[in-house]
C-alpha positions as CSV (number, residue, x, y, z in Angstrom):
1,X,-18.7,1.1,-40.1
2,X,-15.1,1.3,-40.1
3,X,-14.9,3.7,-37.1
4,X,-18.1,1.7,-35.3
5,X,-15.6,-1.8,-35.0
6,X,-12.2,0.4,-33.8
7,X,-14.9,1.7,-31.2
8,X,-16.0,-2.0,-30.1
9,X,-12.4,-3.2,-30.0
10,X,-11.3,0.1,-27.9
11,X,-13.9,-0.9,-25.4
12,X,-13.8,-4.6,-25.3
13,X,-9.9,-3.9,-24.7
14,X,-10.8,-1.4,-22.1
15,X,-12.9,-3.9,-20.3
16,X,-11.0,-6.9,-20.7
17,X,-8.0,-4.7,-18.9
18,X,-10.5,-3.8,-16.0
19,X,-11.3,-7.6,-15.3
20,X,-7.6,-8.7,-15.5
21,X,-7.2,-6.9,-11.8
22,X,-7.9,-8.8,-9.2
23,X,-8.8,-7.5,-6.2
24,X,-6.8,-8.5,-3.6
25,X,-7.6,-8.6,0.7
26,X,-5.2,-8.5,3.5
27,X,-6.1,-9.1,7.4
28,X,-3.4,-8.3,10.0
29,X,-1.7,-10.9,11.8
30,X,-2.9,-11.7,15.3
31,X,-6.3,-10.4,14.6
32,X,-8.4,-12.8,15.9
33,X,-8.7,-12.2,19.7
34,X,-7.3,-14.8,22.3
35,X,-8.9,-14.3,25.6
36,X,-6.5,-13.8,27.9
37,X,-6.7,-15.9,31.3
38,X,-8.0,-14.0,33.7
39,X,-6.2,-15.0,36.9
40,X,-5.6,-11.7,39.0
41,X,-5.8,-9.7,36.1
42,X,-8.3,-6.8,36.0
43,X,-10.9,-6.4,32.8
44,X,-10.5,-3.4,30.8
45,X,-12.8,-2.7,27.7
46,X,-10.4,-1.7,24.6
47,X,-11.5,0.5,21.9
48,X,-10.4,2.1,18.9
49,X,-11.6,4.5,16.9
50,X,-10.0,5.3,13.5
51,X,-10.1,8.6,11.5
52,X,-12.8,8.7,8.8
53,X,-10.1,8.3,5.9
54,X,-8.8,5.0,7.5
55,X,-12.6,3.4,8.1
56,X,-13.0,2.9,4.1
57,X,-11.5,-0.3,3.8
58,X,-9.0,0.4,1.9
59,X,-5.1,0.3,2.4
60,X,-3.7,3.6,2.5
61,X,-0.3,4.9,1.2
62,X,1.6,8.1,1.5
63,X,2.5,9.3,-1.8
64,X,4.4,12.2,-0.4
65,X,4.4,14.4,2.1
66,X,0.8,16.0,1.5
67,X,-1.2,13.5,-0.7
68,X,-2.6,10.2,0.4
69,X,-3.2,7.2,-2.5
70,X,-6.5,4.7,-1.0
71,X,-5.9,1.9,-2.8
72,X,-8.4,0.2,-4.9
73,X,-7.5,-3.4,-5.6
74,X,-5.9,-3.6,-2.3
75,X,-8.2,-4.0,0.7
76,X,-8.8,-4.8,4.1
77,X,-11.0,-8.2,4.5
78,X,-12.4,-7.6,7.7
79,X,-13.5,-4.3,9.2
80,X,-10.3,-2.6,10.4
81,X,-11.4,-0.9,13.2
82,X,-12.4,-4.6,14.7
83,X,-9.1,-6.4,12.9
84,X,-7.1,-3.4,14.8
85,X,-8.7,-3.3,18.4
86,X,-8.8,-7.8,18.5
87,X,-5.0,-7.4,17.0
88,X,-4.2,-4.6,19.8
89,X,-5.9,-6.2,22.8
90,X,-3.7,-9.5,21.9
91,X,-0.4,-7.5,21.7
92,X,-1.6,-5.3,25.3
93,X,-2.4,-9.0,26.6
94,X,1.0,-10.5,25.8
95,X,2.8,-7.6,27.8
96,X,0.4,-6.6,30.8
97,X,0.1,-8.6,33.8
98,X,-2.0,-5.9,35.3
99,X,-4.6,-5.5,32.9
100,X,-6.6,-7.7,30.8
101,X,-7.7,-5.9,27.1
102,X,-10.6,-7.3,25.8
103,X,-12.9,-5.4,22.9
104,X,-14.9,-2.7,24.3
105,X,-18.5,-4.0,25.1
106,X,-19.7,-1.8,27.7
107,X,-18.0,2.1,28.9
108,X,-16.9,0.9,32.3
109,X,-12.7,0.7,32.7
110,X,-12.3,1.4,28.6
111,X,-9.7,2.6,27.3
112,X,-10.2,4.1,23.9
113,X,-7.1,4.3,21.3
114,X,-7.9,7.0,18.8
115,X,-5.5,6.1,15.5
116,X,-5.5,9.0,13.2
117,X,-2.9,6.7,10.6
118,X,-2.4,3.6,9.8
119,X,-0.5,3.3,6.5
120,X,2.9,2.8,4.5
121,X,4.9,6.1,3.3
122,X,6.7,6.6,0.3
123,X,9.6,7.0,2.3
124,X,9.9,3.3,3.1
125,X,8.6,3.5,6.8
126,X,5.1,2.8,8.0
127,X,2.7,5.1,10.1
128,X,0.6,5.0,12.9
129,X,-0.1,7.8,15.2
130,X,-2.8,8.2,17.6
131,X,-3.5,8.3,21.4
132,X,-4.8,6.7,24.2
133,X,-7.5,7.8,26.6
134,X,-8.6,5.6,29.9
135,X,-12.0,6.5,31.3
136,X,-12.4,5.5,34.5
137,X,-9.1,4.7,35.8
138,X,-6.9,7.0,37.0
139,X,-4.3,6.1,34.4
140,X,-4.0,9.0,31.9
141,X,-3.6,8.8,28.1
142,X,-0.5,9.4,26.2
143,X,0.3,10.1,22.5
144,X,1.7,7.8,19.6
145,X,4.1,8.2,16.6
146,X,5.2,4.6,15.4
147,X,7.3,4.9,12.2
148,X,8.8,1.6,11.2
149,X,11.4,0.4,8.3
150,X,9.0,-1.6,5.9
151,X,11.0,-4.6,5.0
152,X,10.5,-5.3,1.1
153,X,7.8,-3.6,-1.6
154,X,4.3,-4.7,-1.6
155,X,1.3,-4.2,0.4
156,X,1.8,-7.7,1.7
157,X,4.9,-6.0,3.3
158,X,3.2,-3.0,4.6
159,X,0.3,-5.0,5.8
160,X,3.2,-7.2,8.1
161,X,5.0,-3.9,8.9
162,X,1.6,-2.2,10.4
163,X,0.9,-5.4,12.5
164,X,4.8,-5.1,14.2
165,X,3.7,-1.1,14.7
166,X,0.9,-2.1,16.3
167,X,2.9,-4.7,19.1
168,X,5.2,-0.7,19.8
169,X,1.8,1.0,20.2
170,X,0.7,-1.7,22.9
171,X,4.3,-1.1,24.2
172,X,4.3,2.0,24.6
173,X,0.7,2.2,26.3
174,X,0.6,-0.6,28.6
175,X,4.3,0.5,29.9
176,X,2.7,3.6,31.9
């Protein structure tokens, strides 16, 4: 009997400790898409396509140099492939005069941004690599490596570090 209640309490604790984590859900800034005006500008479908790892919904940290950590309390609140291409097309929109990004809808004038990460690093910096591809335009694609200072601990941090590494990647692409 005596062993039958240390086995209750062991698992009520066990199960009280699981329930006092909240799960919390984080949306990048700027990720609600502002049409652009479209006043001599020429419409071009954006897309992005994340690696499998990165389309889980979770926020993603480098422990090291080999291992990633998918966090489980800490996730995205939208779909981040959609929260990523409305956040890009806003950034690519702010800086082109040429060109205005809106989601992809269709496969004429897209161009498609492949990200293959998207995460903080133990090393204090965040990632995002990639590359572009237009289809058809005569523009050609270009690579990315984006490794930003995170400014404080956190994933609340990280989250507002990935969202400045994502206004470099529009930088870099629509300065071709």
């Amino acid at each position: 009997m005596k062993n039958l209640l240390s086995l209750i309490c062991i698992t009520t604790l066990a199960l009280v400790g699981c329930v006092g984590t909240p799960t919390t859900y984080y949306q990048l800034p700027n990720s609600n898409y502002q049409m652009p005006s479209s006043y001599y500008r020429i419409p071009v479908q954006l897309k992005v396509v994340l690696a499998d790892s990165l389309s889980q919904g979770n926020l993603v940290y480098q422990d090291s140099i080999t291992t990633l950590h998918f966090a489980q309390n800490h996730l995205w609140a939208d779909d981040l492939q959609q929260e990523i291409t409305q956040a890009l097309a806003n950034e690519m929109n702010k800086i082109s005069h040429h060109y205005a990004f809106m989601p992809h809808t269709d496969n004429k004038n897209t161009l498609t941004v492949y990200i293959s990460a998207f995460q903080g690093s133990f090393d204090g910096h965040i990632l995002i690599k990639g590359y572009s591809q237009w289809h058809g335009r005569p523009e050609k694609g270009q690579n990315f490596d984006i490794q930003l200072p995170q400014q404080g601990n956190g994933y609340n941090n990280m989250v507002k570090a990935l969202a400045q590494g994502l206004k470099e990647v529009a930088a870099s692409i629509t300065s071709r």
